[in-house]
C-alpha positions as protocol buffer text, in pm:
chain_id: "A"
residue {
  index: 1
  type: UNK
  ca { x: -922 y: 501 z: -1188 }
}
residue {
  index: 2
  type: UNK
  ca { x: -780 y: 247 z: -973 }
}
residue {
  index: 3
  type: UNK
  ca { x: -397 y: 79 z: -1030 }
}
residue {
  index: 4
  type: UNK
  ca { x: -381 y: -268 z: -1048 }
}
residue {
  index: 5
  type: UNK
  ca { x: -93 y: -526 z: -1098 }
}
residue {
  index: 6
  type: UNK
  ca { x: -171 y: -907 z: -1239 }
}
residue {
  index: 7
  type: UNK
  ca { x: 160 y: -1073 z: -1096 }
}
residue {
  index: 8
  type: UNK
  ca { x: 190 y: -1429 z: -1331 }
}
residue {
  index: 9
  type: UNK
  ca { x: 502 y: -1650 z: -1257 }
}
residue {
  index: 10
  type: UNK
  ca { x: 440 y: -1761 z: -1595 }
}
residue {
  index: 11
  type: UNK
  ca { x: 287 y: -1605 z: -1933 }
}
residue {
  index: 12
  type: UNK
  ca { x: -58 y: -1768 z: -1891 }
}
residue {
  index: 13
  type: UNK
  ca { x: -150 y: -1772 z: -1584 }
}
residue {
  index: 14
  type: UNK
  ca { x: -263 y: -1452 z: -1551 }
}
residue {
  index: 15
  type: UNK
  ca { x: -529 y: -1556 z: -1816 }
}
residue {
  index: 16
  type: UNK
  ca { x: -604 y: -1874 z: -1661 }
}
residue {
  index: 17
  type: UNK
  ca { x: -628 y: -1759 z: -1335 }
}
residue {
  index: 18
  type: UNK
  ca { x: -802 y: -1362 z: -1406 }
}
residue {
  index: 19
  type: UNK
  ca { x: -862 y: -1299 z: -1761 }
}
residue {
  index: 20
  type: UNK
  ca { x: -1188 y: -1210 z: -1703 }
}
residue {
  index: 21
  type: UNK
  ca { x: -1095 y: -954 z: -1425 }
}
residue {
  index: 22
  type: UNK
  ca { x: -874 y: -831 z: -1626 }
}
residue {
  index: 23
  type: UNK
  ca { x: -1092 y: -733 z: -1877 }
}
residue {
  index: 24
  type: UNK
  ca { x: -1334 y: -592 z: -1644 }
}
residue {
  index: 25
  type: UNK
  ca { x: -1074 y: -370 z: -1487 }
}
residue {
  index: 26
  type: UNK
  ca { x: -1007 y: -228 z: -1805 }
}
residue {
  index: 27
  type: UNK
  ca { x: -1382 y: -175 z: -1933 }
}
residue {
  index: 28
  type: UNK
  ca { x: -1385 y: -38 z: -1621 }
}
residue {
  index: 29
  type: UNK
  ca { x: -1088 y: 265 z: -1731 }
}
residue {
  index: 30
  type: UNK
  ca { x: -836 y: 121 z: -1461 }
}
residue {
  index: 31
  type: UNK
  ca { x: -464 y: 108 z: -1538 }
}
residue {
  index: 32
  type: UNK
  ca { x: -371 y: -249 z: -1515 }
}
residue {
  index: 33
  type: UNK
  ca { x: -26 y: -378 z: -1523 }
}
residue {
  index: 34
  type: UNK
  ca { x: 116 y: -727 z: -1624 }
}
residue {
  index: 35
  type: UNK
  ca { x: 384 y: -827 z: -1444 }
}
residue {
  index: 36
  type: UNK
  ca { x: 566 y: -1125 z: -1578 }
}
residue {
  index: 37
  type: UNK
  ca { x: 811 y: -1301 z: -1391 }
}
residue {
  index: 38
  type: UNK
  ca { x: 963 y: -1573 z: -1600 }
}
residue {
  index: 39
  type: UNK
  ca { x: 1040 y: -1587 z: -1943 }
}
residue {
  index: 40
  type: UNK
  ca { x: 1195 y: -1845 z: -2204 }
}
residue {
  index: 41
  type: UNK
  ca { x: 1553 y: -1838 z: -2282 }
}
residue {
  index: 42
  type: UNK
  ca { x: 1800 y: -2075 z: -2462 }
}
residue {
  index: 43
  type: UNK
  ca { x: 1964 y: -2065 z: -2114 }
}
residue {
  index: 44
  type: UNK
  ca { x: 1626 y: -2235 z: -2018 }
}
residue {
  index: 45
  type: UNK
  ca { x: 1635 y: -2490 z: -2265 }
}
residue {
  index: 46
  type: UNK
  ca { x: 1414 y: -2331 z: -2508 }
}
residue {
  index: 47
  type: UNK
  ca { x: 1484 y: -2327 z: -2917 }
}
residue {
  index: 48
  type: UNK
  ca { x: 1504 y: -1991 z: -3100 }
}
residue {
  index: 49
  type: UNK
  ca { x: 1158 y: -2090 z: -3248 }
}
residue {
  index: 50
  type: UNK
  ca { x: 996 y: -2100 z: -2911 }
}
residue {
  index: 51
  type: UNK
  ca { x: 1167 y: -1815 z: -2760 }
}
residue {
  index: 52
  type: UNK
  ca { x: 1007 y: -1633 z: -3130 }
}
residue {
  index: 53
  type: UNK
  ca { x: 704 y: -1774 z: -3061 }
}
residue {
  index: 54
  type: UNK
  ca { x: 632 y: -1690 z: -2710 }
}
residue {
  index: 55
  type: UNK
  ca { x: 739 y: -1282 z: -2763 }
}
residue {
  index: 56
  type: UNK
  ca { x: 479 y: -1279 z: -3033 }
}
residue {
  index: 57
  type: UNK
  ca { x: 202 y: -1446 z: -2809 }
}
residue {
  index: 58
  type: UNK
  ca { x: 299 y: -1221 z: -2508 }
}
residue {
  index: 59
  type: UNK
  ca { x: 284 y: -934 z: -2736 }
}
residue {
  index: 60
  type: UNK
  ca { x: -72 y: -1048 z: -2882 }
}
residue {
  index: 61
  type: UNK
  ca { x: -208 y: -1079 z: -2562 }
}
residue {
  index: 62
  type: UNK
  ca { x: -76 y: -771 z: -2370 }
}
residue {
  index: 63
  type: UNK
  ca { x: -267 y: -594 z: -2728 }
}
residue {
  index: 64
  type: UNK
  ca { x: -600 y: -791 z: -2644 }
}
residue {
  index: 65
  type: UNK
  ca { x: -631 y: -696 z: -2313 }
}
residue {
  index: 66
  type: UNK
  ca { x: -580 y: -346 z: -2420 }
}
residue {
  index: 67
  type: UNK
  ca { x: -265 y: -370 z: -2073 }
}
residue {
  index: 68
  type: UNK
  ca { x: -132 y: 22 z: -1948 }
}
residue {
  index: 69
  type: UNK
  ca { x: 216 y: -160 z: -1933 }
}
residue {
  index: 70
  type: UNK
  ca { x: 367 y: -468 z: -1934 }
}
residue {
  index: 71
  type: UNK
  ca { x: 686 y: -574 z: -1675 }
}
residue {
  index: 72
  type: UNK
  ca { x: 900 y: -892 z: -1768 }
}
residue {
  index: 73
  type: UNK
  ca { x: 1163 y: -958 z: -1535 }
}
residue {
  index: 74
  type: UNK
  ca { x: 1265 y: -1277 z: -1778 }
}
residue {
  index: 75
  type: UNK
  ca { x: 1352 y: -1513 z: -1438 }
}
residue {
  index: 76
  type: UNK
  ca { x: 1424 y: -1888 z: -1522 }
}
residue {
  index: 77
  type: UNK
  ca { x: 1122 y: -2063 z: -1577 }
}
residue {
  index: 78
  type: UNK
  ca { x: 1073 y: -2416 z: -1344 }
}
residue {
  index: 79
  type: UNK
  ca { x: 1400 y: -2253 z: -1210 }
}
residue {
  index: 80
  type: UNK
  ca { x: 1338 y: -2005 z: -955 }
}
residue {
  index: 81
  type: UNK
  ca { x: 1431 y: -2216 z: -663 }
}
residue {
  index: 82
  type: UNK
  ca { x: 1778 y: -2175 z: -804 }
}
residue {
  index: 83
  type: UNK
  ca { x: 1822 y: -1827 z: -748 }
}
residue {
  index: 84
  type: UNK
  ca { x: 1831 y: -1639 z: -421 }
}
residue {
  index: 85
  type: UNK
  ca { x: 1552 y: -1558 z: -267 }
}
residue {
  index: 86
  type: UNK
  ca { x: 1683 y: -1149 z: -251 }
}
residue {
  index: 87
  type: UNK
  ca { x: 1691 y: -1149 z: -615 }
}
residue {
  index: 88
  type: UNK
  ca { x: 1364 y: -1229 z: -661 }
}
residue {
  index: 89
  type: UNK
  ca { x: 1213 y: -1007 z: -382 }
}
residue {
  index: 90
  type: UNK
  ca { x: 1405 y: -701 z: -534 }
}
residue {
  index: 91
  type: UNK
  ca { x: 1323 y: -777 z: -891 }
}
residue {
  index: 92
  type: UNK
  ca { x: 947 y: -773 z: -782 }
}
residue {
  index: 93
  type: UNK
  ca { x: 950 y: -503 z: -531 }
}
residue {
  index: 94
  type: UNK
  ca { x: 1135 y: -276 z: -822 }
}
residue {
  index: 95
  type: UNK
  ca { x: 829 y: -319 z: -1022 }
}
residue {
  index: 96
  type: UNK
  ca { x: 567 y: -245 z: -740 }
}
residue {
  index: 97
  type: UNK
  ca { x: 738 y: 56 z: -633 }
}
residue {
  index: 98
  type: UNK
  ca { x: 761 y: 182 z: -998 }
}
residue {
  index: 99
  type: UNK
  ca { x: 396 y: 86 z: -1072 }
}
residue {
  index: 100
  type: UNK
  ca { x: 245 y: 172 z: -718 }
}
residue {
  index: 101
  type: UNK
  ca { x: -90 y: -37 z: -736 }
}
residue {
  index: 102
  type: UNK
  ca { x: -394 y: -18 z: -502 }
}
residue {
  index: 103
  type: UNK
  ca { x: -421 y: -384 z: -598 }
}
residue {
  index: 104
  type: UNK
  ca { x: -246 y: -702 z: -662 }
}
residue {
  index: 105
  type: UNK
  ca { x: -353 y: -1065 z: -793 }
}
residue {
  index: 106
  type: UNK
  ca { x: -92 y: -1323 z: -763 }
}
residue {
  index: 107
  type: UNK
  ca { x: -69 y: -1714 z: -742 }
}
residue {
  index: 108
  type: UNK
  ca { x: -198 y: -1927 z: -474 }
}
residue {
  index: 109
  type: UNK
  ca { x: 137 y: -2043 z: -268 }
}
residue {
  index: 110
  type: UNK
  ca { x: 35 y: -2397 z: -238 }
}
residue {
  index: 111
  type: UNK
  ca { x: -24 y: -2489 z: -634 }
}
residue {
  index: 112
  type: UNK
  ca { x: 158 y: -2748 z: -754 }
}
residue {
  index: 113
  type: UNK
  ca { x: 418 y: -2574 z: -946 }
}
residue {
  index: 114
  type: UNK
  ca { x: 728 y: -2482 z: -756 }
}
residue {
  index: 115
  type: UNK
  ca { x: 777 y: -2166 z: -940 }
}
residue {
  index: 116
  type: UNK
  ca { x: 418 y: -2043 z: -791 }
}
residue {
  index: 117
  type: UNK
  ca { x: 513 y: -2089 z: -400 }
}
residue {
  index: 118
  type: UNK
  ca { x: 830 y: -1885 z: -478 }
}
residue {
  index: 119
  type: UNK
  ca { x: 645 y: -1592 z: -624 }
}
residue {
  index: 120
  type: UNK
  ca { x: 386 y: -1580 z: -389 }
}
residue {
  index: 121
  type: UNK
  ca { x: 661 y: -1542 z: -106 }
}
residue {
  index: 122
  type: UNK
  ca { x: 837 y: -1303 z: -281 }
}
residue {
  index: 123
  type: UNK
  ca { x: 523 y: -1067 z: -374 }
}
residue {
  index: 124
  type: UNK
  ca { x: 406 y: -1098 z: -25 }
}
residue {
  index: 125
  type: UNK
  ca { x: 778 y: -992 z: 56 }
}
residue {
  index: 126
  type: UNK
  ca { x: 703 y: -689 z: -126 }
}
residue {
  index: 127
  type: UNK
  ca { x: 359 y: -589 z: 7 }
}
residue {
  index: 128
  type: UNK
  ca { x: 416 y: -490 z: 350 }
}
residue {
  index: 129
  type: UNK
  ca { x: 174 y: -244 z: 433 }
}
residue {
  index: 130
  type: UNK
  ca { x: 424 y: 8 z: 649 }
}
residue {
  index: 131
  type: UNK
  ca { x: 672 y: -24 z: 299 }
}
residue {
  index: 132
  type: UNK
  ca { x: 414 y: 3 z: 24 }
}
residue {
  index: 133
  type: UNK
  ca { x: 143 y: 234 z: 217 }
}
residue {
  index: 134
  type: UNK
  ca { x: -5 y: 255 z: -123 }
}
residue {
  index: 135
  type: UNK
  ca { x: -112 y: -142 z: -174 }
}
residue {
  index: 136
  type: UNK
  ca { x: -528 y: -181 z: -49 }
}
residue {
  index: 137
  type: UNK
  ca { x: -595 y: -551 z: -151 }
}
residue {
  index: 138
  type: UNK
  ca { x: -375 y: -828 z: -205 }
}
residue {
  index: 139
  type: UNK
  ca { x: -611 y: -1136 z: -366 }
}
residue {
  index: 140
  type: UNK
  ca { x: -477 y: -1505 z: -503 }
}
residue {
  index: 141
  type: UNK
  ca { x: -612 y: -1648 z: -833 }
}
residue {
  index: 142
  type: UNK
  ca { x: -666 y: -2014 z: -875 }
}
residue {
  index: 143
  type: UNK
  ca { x: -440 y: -2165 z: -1221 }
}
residue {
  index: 144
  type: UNK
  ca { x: -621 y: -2454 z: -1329 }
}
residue {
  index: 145
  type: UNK
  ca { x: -393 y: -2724 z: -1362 }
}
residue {
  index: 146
  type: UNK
  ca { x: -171 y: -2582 z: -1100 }
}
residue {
  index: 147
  type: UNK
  ca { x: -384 y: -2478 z: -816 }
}
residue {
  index: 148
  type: UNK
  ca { x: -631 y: -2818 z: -856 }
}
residue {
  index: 149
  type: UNK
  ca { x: -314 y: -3067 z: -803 }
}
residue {
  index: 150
  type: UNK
  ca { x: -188 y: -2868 z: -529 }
}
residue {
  index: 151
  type: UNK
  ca { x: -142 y: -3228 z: -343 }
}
residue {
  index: 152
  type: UNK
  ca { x: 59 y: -3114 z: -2 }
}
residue {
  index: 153
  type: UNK
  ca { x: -89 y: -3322 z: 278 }
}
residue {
  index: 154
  type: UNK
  ca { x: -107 y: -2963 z: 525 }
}
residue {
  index: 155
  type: UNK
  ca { x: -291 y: -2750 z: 274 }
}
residue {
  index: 156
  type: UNK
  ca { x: -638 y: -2661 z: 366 }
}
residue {
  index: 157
  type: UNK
  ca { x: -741 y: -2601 z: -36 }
}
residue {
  index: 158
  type: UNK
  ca { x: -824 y: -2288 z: -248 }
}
residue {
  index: 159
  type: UNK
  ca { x: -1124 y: -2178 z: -65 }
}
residue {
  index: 160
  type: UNK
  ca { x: -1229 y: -1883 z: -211 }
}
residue {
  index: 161
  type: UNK
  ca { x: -1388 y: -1549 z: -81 }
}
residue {
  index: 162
  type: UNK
  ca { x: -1434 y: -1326 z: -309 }
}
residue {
  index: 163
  type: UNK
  ca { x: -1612 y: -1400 z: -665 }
}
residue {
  index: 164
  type: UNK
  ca { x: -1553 y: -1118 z: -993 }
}
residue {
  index: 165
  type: UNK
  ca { x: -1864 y: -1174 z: -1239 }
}
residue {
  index: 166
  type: UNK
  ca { x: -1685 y: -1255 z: -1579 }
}
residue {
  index: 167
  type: UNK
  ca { x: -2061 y: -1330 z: -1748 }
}
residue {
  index: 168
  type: UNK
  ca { x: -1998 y: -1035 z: -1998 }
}
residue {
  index: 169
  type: UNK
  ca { x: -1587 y: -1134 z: -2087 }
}
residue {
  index: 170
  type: UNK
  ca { x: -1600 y: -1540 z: -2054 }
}
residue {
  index: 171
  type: UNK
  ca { x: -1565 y: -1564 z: -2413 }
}
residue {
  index: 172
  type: UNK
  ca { x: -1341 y: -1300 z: -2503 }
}
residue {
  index: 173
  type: UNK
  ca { x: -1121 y: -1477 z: -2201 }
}
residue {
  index: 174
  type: UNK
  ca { x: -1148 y: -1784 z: -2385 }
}
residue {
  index: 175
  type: UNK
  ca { x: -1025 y: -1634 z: -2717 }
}
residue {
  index: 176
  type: UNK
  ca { x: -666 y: -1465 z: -2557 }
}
residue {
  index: 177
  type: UNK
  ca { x: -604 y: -1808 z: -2404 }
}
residue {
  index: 178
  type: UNK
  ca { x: -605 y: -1957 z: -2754 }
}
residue {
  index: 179
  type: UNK
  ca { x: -328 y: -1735 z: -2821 }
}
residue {
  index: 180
  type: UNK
  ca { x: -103 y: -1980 z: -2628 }
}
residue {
  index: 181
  type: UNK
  ca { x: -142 y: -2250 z: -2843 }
}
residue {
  index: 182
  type: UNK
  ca { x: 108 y: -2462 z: -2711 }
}
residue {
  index: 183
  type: UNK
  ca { x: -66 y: -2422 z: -2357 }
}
residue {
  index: 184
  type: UNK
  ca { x: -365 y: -2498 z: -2438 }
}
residue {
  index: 185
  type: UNK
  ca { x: -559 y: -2834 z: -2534 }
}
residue {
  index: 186
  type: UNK
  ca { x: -864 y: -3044 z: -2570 }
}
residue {
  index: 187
  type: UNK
  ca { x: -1075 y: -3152 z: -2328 }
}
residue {
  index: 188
  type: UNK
  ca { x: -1026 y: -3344 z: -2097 }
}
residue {
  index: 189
  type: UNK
  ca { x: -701 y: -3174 z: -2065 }
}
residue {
  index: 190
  type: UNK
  ca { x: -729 y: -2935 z: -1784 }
}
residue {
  index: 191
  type: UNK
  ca { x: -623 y: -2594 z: -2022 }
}
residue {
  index: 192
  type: UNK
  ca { x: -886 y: -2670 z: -2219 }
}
residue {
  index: 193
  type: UNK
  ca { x: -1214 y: -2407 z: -2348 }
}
residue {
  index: 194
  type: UNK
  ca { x: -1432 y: -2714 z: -2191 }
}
residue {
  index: 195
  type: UNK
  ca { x: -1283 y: -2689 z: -1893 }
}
residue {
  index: 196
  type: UNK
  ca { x: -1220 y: -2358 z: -1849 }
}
residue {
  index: 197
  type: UNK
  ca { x: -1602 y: -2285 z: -1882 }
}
residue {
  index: 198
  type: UNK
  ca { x: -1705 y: -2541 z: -1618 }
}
residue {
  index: 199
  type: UNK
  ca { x: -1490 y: -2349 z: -1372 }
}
residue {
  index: 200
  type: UNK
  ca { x: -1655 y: -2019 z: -1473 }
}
residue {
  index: 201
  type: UNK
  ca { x: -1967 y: -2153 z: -1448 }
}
residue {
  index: 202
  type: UNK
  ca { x: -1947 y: -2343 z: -1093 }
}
residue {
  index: 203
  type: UNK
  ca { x: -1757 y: -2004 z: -929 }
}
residue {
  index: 204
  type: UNK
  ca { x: -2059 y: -1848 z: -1113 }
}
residue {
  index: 205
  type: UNK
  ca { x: -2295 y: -2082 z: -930 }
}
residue {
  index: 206
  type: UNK
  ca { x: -2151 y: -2010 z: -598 }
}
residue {
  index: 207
  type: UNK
  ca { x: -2176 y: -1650 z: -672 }
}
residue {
  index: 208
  type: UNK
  ca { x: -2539 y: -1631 z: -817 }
}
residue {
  index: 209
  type: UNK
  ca { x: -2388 y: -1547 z: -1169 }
}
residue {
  index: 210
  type: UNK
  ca { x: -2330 y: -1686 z: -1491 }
}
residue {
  index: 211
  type: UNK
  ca { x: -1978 y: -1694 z: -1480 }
}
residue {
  index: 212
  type: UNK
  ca { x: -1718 y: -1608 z: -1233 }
}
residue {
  index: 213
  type: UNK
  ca { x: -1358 y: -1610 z: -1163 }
}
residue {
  index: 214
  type: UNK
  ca { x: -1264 y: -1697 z: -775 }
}
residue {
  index: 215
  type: UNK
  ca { x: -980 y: -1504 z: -548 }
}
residue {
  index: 216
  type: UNK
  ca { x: -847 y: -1576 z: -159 }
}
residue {
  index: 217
  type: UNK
  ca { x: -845 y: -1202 z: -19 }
}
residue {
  index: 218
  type: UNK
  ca { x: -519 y: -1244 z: 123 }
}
residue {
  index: 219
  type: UNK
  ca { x: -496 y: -853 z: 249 }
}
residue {
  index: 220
  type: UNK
  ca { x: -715 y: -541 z: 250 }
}
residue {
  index: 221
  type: UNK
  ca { x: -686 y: -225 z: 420 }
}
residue {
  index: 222
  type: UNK
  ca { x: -983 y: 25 z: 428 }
}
């Protein structure tokens, strides 16, 4: 059984970005974790109603994936470049030290979302190898909608290099992200089942499967 923790600045993206692997991890008997860092507050800006609405989604979807544990941190969503940089780190590292996974999935630092360069930092903050002997792969998902209008002039792109066969969980992916109904959309919107499935399909194409989910191995230690 291997430990694994699904790091998602916001509660979506880890579906967006590995829902598939996610599932497979767990078919699989590992103990995955779901580490949330944001959350909605009226702080935030965010109505009783939503706040409601959101905790039942997050529940429903922690249930689906059938999680070991879930971690919310409830951070300022859209926010985090507000806070100090410490906080975040420590709030994070907490979590990894508690959980002590042999692998992490995170964001991709250059998406277009501010929140998602701030949590990459801070996760790679907290996955030094000679302070968390215990961490073996450290991978990036691509969010669509996030990591596809990336737009900063110096970034060399997503450019995956390694490919998780999701063939046998596409669908069942597709059905959690429907929980989020006020994230999702129709097509041609990018959170859409439409486009969601193209992406599967082409990282399945460059992978000589039907559908795949893509990752930048950022660290791994044999």
């Amino acid at each position: 059984m291997t430990k694994v923790l699904v790091v998602a600045p916001h509660a979506d993206d880890e579906s967006l970005g590995c829902g598939g692997t996610i599932l497979r991890h767990v078919s699989e008997g590992d103990d995955v974790h779901w580490l949330l860092v944001t959350g909605m507050s009226q702080a935030s800006g965010f109505t009783i109603s939503q706040i409601k609405t959101r905790e039942e989604e997050i529940t429903q979807v922690h249930a689906c994936y059938g999680l070991s544990e879930r971690h919310e941190l409830n951070l300022p969503p859209a926010a985090l470049e507000t806070l100090p940089k410490g906080e975040i780190v420590s709030a994070i590292s907490t979590i990894i030290k508690r959980v002590e996974p042999e692998i992490i999935y995170t964001v991709y630092r250059n998406d277009a979302h501010s929140d998602h360069e701030i949590v990459f930092d801070a996760v790679m903050s907290s996955t030094k190898s000679f302070r968390y002997p215990f961490i073996k792969r450290v991978l990036v998902y691509e969010t669509i909608s996030e990591t596809d209008f990336g737009m900063k002039p110096e970034d060399g792109g997503f450019r995956p290099n390694v490919f998780n066969n999701i063939s046998d969980f596409l669908e069942e992916k597709l059905n959690i992200l429907d929980i989020f109904e006020s994230e999702m959309g129709d097509f041609p919107f990018p959170r859409s089942r439409i486009a969601l499935t193209a992406l599967s399909q082409l990282r399945g194409a460059q992978s000589n499967c039907e559908a795949a989910e893509a990752f930048m191995l950022i660290k791994e230690i044999n």
